[in-house]
C-alpha positions in Angstrom: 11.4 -20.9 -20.5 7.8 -20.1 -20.4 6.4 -16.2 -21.8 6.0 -15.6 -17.8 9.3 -16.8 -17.1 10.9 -14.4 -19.3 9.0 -11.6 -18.1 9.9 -12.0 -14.8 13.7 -12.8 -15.3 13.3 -9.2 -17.1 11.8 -7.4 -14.2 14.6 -8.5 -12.0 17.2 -7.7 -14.4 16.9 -5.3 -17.2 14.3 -3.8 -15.9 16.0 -2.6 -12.9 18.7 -1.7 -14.5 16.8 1.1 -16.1 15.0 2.4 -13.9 18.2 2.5 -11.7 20.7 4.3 -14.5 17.5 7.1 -14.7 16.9 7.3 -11.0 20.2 8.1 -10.6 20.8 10.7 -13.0 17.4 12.6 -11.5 19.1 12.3 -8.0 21.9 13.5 -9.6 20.1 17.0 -11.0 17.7 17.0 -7.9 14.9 16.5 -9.7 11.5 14.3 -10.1 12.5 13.5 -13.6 14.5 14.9 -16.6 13.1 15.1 -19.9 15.2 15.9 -23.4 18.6 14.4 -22.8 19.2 11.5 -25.4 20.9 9.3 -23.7 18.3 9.0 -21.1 15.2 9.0 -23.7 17.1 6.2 -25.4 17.0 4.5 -21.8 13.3 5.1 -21.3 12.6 3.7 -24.5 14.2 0.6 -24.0 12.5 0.2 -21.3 9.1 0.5 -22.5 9.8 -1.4 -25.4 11.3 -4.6 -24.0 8.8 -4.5 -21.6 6.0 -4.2 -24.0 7.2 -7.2 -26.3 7.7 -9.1 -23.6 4.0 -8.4 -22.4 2.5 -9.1 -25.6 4.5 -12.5 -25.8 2.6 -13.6 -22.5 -0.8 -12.6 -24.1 -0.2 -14.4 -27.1 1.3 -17.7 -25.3 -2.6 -18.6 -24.3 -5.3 -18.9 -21.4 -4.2 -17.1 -18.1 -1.8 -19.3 -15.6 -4.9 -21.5 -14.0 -4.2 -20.7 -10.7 -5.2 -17.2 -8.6 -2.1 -16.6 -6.8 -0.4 -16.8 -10.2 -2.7 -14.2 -11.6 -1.9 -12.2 -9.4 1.8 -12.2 -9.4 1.5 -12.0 -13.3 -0.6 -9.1 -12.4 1.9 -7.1 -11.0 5.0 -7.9 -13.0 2.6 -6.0 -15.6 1.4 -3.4 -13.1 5.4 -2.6 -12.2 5.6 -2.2 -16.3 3.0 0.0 -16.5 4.0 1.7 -13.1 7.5 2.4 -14.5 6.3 3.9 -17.7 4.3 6.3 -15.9 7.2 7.2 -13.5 9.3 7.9 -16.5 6.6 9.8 -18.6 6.8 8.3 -21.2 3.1 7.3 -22.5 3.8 5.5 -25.2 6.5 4.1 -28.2 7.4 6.8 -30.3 5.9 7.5 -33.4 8.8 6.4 -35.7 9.2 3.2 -33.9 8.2 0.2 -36.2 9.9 -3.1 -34.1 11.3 -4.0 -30.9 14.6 -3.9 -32.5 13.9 0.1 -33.4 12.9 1.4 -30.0 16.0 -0.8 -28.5 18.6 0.8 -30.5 17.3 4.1 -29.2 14.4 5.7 -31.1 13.1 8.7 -28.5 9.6 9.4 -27.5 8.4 12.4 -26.4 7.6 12.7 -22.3 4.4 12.9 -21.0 3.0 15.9 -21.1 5.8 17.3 -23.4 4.9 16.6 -26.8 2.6 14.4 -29.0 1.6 11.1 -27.0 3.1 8.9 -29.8 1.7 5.5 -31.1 -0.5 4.9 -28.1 -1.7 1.4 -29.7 1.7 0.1 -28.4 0.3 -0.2 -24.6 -3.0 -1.3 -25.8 -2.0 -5.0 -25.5 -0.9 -4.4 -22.0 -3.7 -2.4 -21.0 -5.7 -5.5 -22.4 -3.9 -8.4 -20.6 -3.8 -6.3 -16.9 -8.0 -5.8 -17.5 -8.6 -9.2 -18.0 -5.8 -10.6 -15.0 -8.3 -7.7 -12.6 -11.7 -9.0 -13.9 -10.7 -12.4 -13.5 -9.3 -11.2 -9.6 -12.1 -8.7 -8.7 -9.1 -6.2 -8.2 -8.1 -3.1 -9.9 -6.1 -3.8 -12.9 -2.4 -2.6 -11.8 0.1 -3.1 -8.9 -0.6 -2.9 -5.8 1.4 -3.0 -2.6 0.6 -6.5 -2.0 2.9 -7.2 -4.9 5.4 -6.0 -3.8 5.4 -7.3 -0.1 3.2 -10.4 0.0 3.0 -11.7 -3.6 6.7 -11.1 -4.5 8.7 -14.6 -4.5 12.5 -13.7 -3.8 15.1 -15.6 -6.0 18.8 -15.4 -5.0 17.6 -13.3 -2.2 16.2 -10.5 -3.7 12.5 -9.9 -4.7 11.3 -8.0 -7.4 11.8 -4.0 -7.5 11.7 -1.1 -9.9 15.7 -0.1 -8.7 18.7 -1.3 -7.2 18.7 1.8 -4.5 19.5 0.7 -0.8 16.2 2.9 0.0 13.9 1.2 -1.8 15.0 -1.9 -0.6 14.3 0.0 3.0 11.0 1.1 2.1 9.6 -2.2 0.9 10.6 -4.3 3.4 10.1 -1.9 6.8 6.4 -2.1 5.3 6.4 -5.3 4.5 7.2 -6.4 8.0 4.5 -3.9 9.5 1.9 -5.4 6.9 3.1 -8.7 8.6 3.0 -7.1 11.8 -0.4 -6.1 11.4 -2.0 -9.3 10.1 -0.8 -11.0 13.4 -2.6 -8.3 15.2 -5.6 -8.8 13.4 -6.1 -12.3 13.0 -5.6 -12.5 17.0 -8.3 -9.9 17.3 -10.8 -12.2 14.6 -10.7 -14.9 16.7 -12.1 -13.7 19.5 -15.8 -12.8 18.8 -16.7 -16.5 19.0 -15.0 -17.2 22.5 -16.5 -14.0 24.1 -14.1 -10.5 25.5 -14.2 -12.5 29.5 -12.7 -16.0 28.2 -9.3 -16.6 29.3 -8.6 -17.8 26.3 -8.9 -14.1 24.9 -5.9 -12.7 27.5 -3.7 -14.7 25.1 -5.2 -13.7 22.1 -4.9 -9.7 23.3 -1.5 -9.9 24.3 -0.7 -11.3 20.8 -2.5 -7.8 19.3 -0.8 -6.2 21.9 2.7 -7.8 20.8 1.9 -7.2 17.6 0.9 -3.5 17.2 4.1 -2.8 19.3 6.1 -4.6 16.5 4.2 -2.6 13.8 5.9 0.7 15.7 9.0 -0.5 15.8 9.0 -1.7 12.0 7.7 1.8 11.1 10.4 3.5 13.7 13.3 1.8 11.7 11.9 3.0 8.6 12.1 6.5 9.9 15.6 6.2 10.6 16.7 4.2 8.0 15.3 5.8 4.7 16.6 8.8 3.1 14.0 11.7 2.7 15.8 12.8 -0.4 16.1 9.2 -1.9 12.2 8.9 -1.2 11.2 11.8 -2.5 12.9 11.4 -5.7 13.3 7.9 -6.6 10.8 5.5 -4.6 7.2 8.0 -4.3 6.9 8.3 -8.2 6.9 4.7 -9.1 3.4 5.3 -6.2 1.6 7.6 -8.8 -2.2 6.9 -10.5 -2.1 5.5 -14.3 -3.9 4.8 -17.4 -5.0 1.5 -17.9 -7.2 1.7 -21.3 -9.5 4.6 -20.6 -9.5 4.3 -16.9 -7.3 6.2 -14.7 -6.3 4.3 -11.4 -4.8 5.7 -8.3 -1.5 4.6 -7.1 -0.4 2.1 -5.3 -0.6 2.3 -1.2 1.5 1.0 1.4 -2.0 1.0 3.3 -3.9 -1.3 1.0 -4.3 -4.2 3.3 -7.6 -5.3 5.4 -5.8 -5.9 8.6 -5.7 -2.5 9.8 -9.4 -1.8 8.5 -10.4 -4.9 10.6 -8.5 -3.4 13.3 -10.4 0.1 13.0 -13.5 -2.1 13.2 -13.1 -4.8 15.6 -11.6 -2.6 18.0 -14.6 -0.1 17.6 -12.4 2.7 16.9 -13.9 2.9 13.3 -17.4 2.6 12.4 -19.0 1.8 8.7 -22.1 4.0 9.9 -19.7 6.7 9.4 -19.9 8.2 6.0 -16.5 9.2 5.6 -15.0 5.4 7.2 -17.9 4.2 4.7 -16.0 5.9 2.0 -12.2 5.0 3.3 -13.1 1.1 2.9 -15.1 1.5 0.0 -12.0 3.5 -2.1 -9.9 0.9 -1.0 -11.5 -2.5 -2.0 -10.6 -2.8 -5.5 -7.3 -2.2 -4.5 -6.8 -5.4 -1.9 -5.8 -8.9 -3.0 -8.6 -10.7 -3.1 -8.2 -12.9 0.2 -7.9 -9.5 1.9 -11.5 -8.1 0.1 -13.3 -11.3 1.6 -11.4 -10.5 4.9 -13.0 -7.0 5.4 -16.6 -8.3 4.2 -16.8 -10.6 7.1 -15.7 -8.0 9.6 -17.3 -5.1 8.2 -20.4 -6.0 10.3 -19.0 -7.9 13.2 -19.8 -6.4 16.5 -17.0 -4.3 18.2 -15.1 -5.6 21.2 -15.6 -2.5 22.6 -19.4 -2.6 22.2 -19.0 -6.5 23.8 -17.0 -5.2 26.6 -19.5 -2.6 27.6 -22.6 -4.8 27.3 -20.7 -7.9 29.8 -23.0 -7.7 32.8 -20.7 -7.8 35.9 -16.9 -7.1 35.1 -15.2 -10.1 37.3 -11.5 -10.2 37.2 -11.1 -12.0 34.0 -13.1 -9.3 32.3 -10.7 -6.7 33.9 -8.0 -7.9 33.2 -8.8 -8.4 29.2 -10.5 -4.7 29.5 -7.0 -3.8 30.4 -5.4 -5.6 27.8 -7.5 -4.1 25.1 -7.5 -0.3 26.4 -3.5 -1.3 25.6 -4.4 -2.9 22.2 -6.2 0.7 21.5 -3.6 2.5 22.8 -0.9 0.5 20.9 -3.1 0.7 17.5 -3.1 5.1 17.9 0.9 5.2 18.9 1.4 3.2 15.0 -1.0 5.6 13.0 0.0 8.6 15.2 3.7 8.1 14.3 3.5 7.4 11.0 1.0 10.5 10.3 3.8 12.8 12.0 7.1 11.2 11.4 6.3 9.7 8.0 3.8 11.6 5.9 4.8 14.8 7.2 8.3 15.3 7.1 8.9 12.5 3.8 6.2 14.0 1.6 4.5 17.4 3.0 7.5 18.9 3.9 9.9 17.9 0.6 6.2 19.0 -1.6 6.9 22.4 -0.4 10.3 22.9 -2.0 8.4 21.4 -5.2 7.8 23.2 -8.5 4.5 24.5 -8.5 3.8 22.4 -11.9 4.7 19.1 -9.9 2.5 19.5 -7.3 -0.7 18.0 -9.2 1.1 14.6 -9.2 2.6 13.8 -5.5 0.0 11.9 -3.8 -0.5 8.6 -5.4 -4.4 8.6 -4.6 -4.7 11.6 -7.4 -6.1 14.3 -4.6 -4.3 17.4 -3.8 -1.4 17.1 -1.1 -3.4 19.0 1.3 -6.9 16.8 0.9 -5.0 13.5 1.1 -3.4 14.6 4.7 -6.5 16.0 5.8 -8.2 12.5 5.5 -5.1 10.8 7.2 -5.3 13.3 9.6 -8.8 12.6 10.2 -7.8 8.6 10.4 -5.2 9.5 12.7 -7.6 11.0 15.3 -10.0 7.9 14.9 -7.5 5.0 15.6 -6.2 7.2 18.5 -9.8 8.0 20.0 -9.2 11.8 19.7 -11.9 14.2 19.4 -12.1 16.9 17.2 -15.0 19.3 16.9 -18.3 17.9 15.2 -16.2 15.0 14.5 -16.9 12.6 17.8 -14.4 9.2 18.4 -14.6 6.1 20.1 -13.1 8.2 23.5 -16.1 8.3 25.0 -17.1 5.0 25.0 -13.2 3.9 25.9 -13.7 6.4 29.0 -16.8 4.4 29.6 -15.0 0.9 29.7 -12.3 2.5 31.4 -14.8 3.3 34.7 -16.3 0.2 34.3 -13.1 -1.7 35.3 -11.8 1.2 37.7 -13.2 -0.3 41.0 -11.3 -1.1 43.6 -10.5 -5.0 43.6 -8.4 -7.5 44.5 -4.9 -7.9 42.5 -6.0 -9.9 39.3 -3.5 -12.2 38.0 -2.8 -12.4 33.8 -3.6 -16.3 33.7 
């Protein structure tokens, strides 16, 4: 068994044994995490030490796996390491921790934040082996989402996680299959610039957005019902936070860091890179997309909209109303997604549970690092953009949609789909 092989046989086993054993005692005390109880430092220190030796073993074995996709993968089996470590609080081995074998039997380190950091050299080999995996990538240097959804091989029918909890489970793979969901939607959209918005050829490709986008709703619907608010808040949004990696801080991981709703946003014309503040939204991002995904949003990033092709089209015959049609519905189906996850998702599994919060958790909730408040104001703001609604000084695509929507308003004859 190769060092790689070990590593990931350990992150689907050990590893999430762990992390489950202290999720559940938090859950169990109803809080984000417990600090000072033996028995669970002994279990935190496992953790980071197995994980660590195993880490170095895969540094030492030689050259990087040849092969991007395998970088990547190896990426995040380090970034879920590192991810956990932060989750726990526990920065580094202890102090009095010479081997492996020492922190295994149960040596305790102080928590982050708690007490001394401890022999910090002990992550420097990870830190090391994640920077050089994200400069070889062109990514940021710890997991992302795309790990866990789209670069996460299953084996015995489970794919990698940090716990065994039902919810987690839930969470990953509702978001998985709206990433999915999405993708479809987007490359249906990418495909039409060349053919033009009156081809018939289009009305297919616009019903498959359309299909699409309603499946992303429906994917996020069921993870509103299914997943536990509690279980969330707990157990699942702190694995999400920002960490070290060497000197760097990094935000956490996003269940947004994909290019296919960006390319949405811009090939539907309801985002717009002049904008400094979309400007900003995809430039944050970037490091944080695999890199297929990075060369994605380049080429769209200054495509012309559909929007701006529909309203240039000369004469709007009945082919060019009846796409028009179709892609006022794309619109419409693309603001129903973002509006319902902004209210039904951020809202009441993370602004509602932060006020019931100790005030001296507060700093870390958001995984982007911000204050609470900042981060909803901005998906707020994207909210109102992929739904085409106005606020003052802060103008959206509505006008322009109005604009198409006269356009096709004339009284004609009944226009058939094909």
């Amino acid at each position: 068994m190769t060092a790689v092989a070990r590593l990931d046989r350990w992150i689907r086993t050990e590893f999430v044994e762990h992390n489950t054993e202290l999720e559940e005692a938090y859950f169990a005390e109803r809080r984000e995490i417990v600090h000072r109880r033996p028995e669970l430092e002994k279990v935190k220190q496992a953790l980071v030490a197995e994980g660590s030796h195993l880490i170095r073993a895969v540094s030492a074995a030689g050259p990087l796996p040849p092969a991007s996709r395998e970088k990547y993968q190896l990426l995040g089996m380090v970034g879920f390491y590192l991810a956990a470590c932060r989750r726990h609080e526990v920065t580094a081995l202890s102090e009095d921790t010479a081997s492996f074998e020492d922190a295994a039997s149960g040596s305790s380190a102080p928590a982050h934040g708690a007490g001394p950091p401890g022999n910090t050299a002990s992550f420097e080999p990870v830190w090391s082996l994640a920077q050089r995996l994200g400069s070889a990538l062109g990514v940021a240097p710890r997991f992302v989402f795309a790990h866990q959804a789209l670069y996460n091989p299953a084996v015995r029918d489970r794919y990698q996680t940090f716990t065994a909890l039902p919810d987690e489970t839930v969470f990953l793979t509702s978001n998985g299959l709206a990433v999915l969901a999405y993708q479809r939607a987007a490359d249906a959209l990418r495909r039409i610039p060349p053919m033009g918005v009156s081809n018939p050829l289009t009305t297919y490709l616009l019903e498959t957005a359309l299909s699409a986008l309603e499946d992303v709703l429906r994917f996020t619907q069921d993870l509103g019902r299914a997943l536990d608010v509690d279980r969330f808040f707990f157990n699942i949004r702190p694995y999400f936070k920002s960490h070290r990696v060497g000197p760097v801080e990094y935000r956490g991981a996003n269940a947004g860091d994909f290019s296919a709703i960006n390319e949405l946003d811009l090939l539907l014309g309801l985002g717009d890179t002049r904008d400094p503040f979309y400007q900003n939204v995809i430039a944050e991002k970037y490091a944080y997309l695999a890199p297929e995904d990075q060369a994605l949003l380049r080429a769209v990033v200054d495509e012309e909209s559909l929007l701006a092709r529909f309203l240039r089209e000369p004469e709007p015959g009945p082919r060019l109303r009846r796409n028009a049609e179709l892609f006022l519905a794309v619109c419409r189906a693309h603001g129903a997604a973002s509006t319902y996850h902004h209210h039904r998702l951020v809202k009441p599994f993370l602004v509602v549970p932060a006020e019931q919060a100790p005030a001296e958790r507060l700093s870390g909730i958001t995984a982007s690092g911000p204050p609470l408040d900042v981060v909803v104001a901005a998906l707020s703001r994207l909210s109102d953009l992929r739904s085409a609604r106005d606020r003052p000084g802060v103008p959206t695509a509505r006008a322009a949609l109005e604009r198409l929507r006269s356009l096709i308003s004339d009284p004609s004859p009944a226009v058939s789909p094909r």
